[in-house]
C-alpha positions as CSV (number, residue, x, y, z in Angstrom):
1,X,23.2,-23.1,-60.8
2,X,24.5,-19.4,-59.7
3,X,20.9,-17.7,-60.4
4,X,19.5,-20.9,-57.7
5,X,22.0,-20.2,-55.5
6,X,21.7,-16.4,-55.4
7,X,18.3,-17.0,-55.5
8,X,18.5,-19.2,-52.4
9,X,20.7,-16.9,-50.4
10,X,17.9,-13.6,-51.2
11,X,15.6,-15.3,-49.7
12,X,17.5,-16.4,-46.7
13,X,18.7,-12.6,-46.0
14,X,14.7,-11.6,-47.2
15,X,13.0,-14.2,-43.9
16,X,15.8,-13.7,-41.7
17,X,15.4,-9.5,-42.0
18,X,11.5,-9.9,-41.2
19,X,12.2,-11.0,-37.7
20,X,14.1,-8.1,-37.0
21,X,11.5,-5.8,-39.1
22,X,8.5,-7.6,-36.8
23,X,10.0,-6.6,-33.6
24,X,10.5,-3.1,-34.5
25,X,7.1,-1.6,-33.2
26,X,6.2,2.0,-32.4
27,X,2.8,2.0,-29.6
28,X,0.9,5.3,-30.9
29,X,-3.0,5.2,-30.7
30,X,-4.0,8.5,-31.4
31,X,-6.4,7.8,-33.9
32,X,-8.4,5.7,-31.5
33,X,-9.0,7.9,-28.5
34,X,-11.9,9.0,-28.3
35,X,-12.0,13.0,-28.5
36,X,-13.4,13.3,-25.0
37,X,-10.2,11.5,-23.6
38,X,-7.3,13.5,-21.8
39,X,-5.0,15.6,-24.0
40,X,-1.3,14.8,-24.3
41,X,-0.5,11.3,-24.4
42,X,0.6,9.3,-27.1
43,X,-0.4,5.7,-26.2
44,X,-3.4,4.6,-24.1
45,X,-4.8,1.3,-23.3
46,X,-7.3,2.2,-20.4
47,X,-8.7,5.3,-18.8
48,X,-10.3,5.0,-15.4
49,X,-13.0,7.5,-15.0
50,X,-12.9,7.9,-11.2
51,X,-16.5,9.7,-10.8
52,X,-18.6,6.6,-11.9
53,X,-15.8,3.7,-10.9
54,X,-15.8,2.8,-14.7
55,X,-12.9,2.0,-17.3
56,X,-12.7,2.3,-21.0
57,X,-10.6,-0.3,-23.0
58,X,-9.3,2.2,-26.0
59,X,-8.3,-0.3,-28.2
60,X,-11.9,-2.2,-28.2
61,X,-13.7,1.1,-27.6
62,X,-15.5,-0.5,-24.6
63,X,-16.7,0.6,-21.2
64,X,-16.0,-1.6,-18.6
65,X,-18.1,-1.4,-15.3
66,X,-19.5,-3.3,-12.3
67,X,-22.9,-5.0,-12.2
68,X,-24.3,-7.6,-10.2
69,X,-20.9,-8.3,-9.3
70,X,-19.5,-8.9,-12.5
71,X,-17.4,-7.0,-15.0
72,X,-19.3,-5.6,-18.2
73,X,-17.6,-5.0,-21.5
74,X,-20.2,-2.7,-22.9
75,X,-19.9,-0.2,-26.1
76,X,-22.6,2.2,-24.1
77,X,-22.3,3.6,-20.6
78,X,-25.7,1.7,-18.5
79,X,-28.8,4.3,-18.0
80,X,-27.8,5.2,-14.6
81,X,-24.8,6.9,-15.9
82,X,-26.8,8.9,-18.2
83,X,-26.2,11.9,-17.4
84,X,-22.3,11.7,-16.7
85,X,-20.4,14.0,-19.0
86,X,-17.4,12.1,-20.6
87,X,-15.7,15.3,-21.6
88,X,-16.1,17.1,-18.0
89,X,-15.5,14.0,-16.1
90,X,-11.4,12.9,-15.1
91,X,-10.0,10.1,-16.6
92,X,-6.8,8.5,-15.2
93,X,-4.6,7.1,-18.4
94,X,-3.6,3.3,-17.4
95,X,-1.2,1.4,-19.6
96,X,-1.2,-1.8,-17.8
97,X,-3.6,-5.2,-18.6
98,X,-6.7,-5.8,-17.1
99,X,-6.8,-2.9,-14.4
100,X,-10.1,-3.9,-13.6
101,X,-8.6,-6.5,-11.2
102,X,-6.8,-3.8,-9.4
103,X,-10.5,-1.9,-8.8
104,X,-10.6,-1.5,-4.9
105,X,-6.9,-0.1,-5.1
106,X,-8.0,2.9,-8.1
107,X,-11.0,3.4,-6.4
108,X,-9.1,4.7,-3.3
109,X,-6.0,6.3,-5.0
110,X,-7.9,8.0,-7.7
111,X,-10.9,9.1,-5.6
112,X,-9.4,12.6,-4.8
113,X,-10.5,13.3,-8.5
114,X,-14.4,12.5,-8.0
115,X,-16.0,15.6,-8.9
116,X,-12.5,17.1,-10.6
117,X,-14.9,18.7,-13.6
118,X,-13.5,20.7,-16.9
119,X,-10.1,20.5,-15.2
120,X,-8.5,18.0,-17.4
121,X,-7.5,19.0,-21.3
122,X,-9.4,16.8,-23.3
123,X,-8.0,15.6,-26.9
124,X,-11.4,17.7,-28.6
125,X,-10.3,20.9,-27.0
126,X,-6.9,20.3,-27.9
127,X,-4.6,22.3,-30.4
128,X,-2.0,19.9,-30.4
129,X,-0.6,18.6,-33.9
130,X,-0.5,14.9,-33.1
131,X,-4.5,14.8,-32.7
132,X,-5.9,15.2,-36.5
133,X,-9.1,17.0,-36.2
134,X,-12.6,14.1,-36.9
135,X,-9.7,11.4,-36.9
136,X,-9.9,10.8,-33.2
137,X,-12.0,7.6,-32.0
138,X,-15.5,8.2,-31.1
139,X,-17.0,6.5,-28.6
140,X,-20.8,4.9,-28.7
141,X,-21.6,7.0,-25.0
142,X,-23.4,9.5,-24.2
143,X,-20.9,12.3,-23.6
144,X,-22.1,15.8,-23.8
145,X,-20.7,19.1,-24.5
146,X,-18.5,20.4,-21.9
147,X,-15.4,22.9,-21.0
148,X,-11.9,22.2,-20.3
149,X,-9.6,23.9,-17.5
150,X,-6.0,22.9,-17.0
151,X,-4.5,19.5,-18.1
152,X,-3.5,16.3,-15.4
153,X,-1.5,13.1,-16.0
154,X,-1.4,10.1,-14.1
């Protein structure tokens, strides 16, 4: 009857310490940006790429654009993006849900970085510790080689 009841009372203190465990959560995606994102952040859900009015959903890997007035979740960039260069090109870091639905606001607020090229740190250029070198997501795109200048946040 002891061993059942300190048996009992293990498993109590064993499912009422998961909870706690559970809610203990650390958000760090570094492994799945892609190596043309921007340098220097630990967490990223969305970048906005301000020269071709697109998003990328980091977690699903997925461009996100506007066509025939609808929004695409796409693994590719569309053809008439083909020659955009993902590493030259800005990317504004978003960390909220569905920013798609705030489009017409980014498009104005982030348009001063339309043609910002190479000046943005980008995480293959990068020397920083936290990005392991051919452990950062790829992307299915069709970035290109490109140059980096100095780094911006927003």
């Amino acid at each position: 009857m002891k061993k059942l009841i300190i048996a009992c009372l293990a498993g109590i203190m064993v499912f009422s310490a998961a909870p706690a465990i559970a809610q203990i959560s650390v958000n760090v995606n570094i492994g799945a940006q892609p190596e043309w994102g921007p340098a220097g952040y630990n967490h990223v859900d969305y970048y906005y790429l301000p020269d071709i009015e697109t998003y990328y959903y980091v977690p699903k890997r997925q461009f996100i654009y506007r066509e025939n007035n609808k929004w695409l979740f796409m693994y590719a960039l569309p053809s008439r993006y083909r020659g955009y260069d993902l590493n030259n090109g800005y990317k504004v870091v978003i960390n909220s849900p569905r920013p798609y639905q705030y489009f017409a606001s980014h498009k104005v607020k982030y348009a001063k970085y339309k043609g910002y090229n190479g000046k943005q740190s980008i995480i293959r250029n990068s020397n920083d510790s936290r990005y392991s070198k051919g452990n950062s997501g790829k992307s299915h795109s069709n970035g290109k080689n490109g140059h980096s200048g100095g780094k911006g946040k927003h």
